[in-house]
C-alpha positions as a Python dict, from the first residue, in 0.01 Angstrom:
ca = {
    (1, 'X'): (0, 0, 0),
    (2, 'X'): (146, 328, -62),
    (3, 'X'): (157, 600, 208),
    (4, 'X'): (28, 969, 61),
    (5, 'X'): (69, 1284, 264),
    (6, 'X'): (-272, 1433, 379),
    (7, 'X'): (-399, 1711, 188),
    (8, 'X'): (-324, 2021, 369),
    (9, 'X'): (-615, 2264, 415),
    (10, 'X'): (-429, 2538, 574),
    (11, 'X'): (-174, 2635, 824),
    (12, 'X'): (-176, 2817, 1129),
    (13, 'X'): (76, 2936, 1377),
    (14, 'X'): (26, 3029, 1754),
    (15, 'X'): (97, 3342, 1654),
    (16, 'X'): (-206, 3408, 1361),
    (17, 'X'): (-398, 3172, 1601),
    (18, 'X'): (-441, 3443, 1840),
    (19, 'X'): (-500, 3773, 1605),
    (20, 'X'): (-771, 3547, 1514),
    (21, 'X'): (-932, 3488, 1870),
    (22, 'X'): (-802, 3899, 1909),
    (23, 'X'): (-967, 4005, 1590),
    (24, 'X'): (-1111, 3849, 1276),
    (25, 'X'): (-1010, 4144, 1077),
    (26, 'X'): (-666, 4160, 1203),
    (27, 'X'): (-617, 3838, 1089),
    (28, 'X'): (-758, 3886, 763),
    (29, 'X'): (-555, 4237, 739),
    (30, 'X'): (-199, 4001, 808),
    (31, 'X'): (-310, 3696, 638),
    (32, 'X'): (-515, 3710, 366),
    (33, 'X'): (-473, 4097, 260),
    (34, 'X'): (-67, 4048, 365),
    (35, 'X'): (-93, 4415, 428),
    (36, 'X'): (266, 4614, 596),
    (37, 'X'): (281, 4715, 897),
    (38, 'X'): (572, 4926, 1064),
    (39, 'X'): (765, 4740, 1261),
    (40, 'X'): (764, 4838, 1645),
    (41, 'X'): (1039, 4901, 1881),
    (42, 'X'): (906, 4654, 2118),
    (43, 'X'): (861, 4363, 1866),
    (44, 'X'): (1222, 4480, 1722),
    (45, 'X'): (1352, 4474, 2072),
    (46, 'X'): (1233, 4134, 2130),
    (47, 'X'): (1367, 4033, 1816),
    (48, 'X'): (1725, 4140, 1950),
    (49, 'X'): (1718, 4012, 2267),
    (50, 'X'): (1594, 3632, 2152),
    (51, 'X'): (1899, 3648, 1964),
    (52, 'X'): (2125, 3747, 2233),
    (53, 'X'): (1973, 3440, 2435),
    (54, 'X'): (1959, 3197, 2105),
    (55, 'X'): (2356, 3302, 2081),
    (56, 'X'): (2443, 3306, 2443),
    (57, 'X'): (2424, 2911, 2446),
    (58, 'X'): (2660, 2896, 2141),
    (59, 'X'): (2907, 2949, 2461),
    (60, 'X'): (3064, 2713, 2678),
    (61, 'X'): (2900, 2701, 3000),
    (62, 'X'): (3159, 2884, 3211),
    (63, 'X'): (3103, 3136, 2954),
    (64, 'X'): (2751, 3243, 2984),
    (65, 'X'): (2779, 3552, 3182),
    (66, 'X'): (2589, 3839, 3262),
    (67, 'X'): (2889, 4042, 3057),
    (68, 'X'): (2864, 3813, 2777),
    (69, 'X'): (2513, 3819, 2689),
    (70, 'X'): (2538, 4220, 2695),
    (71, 'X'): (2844, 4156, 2496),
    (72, 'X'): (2608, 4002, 2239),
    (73, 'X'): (2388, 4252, 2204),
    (74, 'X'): (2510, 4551, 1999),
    (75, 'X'): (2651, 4293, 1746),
    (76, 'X'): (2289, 4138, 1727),
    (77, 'X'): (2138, 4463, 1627),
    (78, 'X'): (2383, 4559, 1407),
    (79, 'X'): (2314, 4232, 1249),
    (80, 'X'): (1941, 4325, 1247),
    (81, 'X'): (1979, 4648, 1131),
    (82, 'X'): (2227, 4540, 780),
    (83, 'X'): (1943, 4320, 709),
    (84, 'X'): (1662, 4600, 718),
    (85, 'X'): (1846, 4982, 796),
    (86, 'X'): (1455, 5044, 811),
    (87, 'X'): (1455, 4949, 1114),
    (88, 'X'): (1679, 5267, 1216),
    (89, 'X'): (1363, 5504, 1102),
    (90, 'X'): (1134, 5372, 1453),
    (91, 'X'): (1411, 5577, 1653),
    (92, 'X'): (1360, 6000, 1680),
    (93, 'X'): (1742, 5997, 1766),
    (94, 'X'): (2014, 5882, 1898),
    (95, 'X'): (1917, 5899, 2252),
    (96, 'X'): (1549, 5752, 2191),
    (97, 'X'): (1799, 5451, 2070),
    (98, 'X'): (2044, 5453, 2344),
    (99, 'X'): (1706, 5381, 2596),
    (100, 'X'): (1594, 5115, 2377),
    (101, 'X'): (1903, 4944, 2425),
    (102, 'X'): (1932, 5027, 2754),
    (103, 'X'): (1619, 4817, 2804),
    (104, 'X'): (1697, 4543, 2632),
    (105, 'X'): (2035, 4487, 2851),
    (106, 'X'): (1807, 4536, 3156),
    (107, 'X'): (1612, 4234, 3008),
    (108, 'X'): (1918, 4046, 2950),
    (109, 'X'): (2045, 4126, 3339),
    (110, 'X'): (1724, 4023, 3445),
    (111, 'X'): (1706, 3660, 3260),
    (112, 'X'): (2013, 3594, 3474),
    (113, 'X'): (1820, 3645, 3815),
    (114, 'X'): (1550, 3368, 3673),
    (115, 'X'): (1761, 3133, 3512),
    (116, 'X'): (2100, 3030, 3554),
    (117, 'X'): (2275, 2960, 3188),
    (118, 'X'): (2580, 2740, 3300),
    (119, 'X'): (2361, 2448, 3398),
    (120, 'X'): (2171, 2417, 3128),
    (121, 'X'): (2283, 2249, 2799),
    (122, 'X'): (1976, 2309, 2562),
    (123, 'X'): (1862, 2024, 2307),
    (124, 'X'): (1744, 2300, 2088),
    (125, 'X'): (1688, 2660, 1983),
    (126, 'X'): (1500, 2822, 1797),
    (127, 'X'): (1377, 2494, 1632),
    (128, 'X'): (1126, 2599, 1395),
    (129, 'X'): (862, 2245, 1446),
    (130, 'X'): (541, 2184, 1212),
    (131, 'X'): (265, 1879, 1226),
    (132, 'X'): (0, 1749, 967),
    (133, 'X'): (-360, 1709, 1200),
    (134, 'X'): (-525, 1439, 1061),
    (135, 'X'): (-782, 1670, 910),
    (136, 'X'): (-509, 1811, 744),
    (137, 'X'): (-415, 2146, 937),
    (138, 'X'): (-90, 2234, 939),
    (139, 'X'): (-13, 2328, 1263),
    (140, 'X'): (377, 2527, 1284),
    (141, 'X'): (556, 2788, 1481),
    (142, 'X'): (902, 2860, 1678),
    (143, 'X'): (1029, 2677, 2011),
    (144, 'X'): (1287, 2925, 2176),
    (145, 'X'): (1426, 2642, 2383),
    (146, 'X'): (1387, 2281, 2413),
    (147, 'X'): (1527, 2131, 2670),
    (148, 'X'): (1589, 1738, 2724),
    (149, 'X'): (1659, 1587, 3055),
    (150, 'X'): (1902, 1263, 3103),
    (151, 'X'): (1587, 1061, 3159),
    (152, 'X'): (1378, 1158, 2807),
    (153, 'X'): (1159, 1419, 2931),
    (154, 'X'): (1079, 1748, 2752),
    (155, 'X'): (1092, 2145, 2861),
    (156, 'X'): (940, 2375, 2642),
    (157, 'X'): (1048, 2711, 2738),
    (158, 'X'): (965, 3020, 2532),
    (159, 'X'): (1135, 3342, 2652),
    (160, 'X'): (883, 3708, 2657),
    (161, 'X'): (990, 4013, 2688),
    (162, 'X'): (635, 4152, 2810),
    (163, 'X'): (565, 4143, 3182),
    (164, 'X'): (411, 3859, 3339),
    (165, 'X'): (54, 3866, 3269),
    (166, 'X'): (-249, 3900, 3547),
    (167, 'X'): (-406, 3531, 3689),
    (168, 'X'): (-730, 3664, 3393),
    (169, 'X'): (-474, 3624, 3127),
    (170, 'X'): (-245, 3342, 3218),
    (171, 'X'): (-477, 3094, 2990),
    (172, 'X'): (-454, 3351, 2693),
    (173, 'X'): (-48, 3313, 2720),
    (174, 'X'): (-33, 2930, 2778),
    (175, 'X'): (-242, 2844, 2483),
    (176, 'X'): (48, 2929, 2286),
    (177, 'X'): (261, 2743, 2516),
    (178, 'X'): (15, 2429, 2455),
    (179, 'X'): (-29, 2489, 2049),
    (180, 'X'): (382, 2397, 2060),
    (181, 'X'): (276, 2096, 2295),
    (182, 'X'): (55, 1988, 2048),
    (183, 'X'): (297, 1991, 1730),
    (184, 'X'): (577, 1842, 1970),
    (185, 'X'): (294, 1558, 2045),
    (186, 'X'): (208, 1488, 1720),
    (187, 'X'): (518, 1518, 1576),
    (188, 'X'): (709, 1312, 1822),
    (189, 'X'): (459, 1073, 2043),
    (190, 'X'): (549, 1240, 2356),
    (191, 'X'): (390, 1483, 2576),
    (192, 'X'): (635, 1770, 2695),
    (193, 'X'): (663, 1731, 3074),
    (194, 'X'): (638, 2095, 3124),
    (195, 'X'): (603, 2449, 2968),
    (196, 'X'): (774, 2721, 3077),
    (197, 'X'): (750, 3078, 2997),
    (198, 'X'): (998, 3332, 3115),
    (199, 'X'): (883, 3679, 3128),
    (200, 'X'): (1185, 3935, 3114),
    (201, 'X'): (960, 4217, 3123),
    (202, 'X'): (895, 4381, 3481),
    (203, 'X'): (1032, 4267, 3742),
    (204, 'X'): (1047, 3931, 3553),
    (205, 'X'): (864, 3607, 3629),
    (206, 'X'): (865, 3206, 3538),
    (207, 'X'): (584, 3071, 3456),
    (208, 'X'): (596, 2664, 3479),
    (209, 'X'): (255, 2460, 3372),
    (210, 'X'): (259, 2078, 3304),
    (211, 'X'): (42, 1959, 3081),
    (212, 'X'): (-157, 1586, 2992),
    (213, 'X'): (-293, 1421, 2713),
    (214, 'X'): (-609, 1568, 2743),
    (215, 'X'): (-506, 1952, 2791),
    (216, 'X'): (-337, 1918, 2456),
    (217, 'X'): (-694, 1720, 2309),
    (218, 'X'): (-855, 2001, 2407),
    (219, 'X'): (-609, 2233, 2255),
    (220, 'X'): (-651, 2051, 1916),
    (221, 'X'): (-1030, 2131, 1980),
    (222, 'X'): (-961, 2443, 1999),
    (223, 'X'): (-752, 2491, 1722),
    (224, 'X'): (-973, 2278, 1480),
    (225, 'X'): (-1252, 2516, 1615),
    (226, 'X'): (-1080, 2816, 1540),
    (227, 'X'): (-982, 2635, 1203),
    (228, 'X'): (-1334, 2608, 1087),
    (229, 'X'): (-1392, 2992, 1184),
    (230, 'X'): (-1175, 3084, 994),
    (231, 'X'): (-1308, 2903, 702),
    (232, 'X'): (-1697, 3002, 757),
    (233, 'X'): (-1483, 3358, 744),
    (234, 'X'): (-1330, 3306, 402),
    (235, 'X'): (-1699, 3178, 277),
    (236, 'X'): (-1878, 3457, 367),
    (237, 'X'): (-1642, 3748, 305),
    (238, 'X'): (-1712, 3863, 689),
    (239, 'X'): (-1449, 3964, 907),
    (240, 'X'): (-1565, 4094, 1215),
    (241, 'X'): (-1351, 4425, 1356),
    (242, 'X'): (-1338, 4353, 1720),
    (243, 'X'): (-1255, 4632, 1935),
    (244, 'X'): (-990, 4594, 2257),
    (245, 'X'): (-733, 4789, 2392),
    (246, 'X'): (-458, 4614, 2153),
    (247, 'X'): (-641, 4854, 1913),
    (248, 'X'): (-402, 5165, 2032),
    (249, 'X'): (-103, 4946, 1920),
    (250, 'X'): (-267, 4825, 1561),
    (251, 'X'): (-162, 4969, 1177),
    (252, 'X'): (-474, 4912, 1011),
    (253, 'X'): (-697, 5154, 1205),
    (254, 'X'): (-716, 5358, 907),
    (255, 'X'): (-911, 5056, 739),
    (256, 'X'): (-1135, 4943, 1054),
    (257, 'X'): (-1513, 5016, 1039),
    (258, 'X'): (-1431, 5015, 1447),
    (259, 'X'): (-1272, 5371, 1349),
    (260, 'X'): (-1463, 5556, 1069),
    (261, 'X'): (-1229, 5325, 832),
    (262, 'X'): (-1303, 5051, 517),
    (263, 'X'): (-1136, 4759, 443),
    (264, 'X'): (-1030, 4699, 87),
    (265, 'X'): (-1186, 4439, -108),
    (266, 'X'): (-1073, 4105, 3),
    (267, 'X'): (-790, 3959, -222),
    (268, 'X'): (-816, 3632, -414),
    (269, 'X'): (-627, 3441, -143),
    (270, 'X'): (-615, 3171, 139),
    (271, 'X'): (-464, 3111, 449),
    (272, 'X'): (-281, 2798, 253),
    (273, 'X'): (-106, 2974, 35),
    (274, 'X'): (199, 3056, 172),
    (275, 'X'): (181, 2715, 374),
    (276, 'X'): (555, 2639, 334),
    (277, 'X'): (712, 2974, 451),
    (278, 'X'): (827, 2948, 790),
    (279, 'X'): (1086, 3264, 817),
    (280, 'X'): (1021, 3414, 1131),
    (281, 'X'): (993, 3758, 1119),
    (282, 'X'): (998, 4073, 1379),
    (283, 'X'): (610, 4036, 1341),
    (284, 'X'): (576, 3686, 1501),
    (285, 'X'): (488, 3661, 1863),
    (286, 'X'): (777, 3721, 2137),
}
């Protein structure tokens, strides 16, 4: 009998997964209209320092100092910046620069207080990981850090550089957390043993959550839910604005009925169509 890959419907990341549940129309603005949006210093930032962090580990252990990770980080932007001087333009001058650096090595000072780098030996970074669902979603999307233990079992960590959020939002940030559970699962048999998410925003936080077979069931719910949203979205032509205060921080007010605007006429494409890209971009979720 020959073997045949399942058709793929569509593919969805963590990342478009949640403009979705955020906003119908911002995901039809990103995905389906692919329109630009300027990139901001806090996505850029992030960028940066998951680069410093991805690097950091490229060190031996006795290596992995505070001083070496801020070591990293001019060269990482400079590196950023020769691939888009764009980037240069979200800065009024020199010294509205100097404090976004300044930031981002108070990040870096603070991942040091919540993890310590010389005892860890990572399995992977930034491993970019994508499953088939039998129904033929393709489900895909960056793992900062995987970590293996001597006995087999799996750490999914995924480094933010927001603050921790409040208890009402801890689900919100965990279902992306689960979605790379999921892929892991079905790409490899084997639950994670725990999630981790390390918030180097604030005054920094870990946050640990081990999940089961049936949290990640009902996170393929989920997702197959959302999937099928998305579709009766794409049928009808109807992408419902939906107002929050993420608005203040969104490009495409201009074109949101929420705010006077109109959206241009929906383009003649789907979700699918770009199903093999995986280049993760400033864009992506942090």
């Amino acid at each position: 009998m020959t073997l045949t890959e399942p058709v793929i419907i569509g593919a969805l990341s963590p990342s478009r997964a949640g403009d979705f549940m955020t906003c119908p129309l911002l995901y039809r603005f990103r995905v389906i209209d692919q329109l630009p949006e300027k990139p901001s210093q806090a996505a850029v930032r992030g960028t940066v320092v998951h680069a410093v962090l991805e690097r950091l580990y490229d060190l031996p252990a006795s290596r992995r100092s505070v001083q070496a990770a801020l070591e990293l980080l001019q060269p990482q932007w400079e590196r950023l910046l020769a691939g888009d001087p764009g980037y240069a333009e979200m800065f009024a001058d020199e010294a509205e620069q100097a404090e976004w650096l300044t930031q981002a090595r108070g990040m870096l000072e603070r991942y040091f207080t919540l993890e310590d780098p010389t005892r860890l030996e990572p399995a992977e970074r930034e491993l970019y990981v994508e499953a088939v669902l039998e129904e033929g979603l393709m489900l895909r999307g960056y793992v900062d850090r995987l970590d293996v233990a001597p006995t087999g079992e799996v750490r999914v960590v995924d480094y933010k550089t927001g603050s921790a959020p409040g208890r009402d939002f801890e689900a919100k940030a965990l279902f992306q957390m689960k979605f790379y559970a999921l892929v892991l699962w079905r790409l490899r048999g084997q639950v994670p043993r725990l999630l981790q998410l390390v918030y180097l925003g604030g005054t920094g936080e870990v946050l640990r959550y081990a999940p089961d077979e049936a949290d990640l069931l009902a996170t393929e719910r989920k997702v197959m839910a959302l999937w099928a949203a998305i579709e009766r979205s794409m049928e009808t032509g109807e992408w419902r604005a939906r107002r929050s205060r993420l608005c203040d921080w969104c490009d495409h007010q201009a074109l949101c009925p929420e705010f006077g605007g109109t959206p241009p006429p929906v383009p003649d494409r789907q979700p699918g169509d770009t199903v093999r890209s995986n280049r993760r971009s400033a864009t992506d979720e942090l």
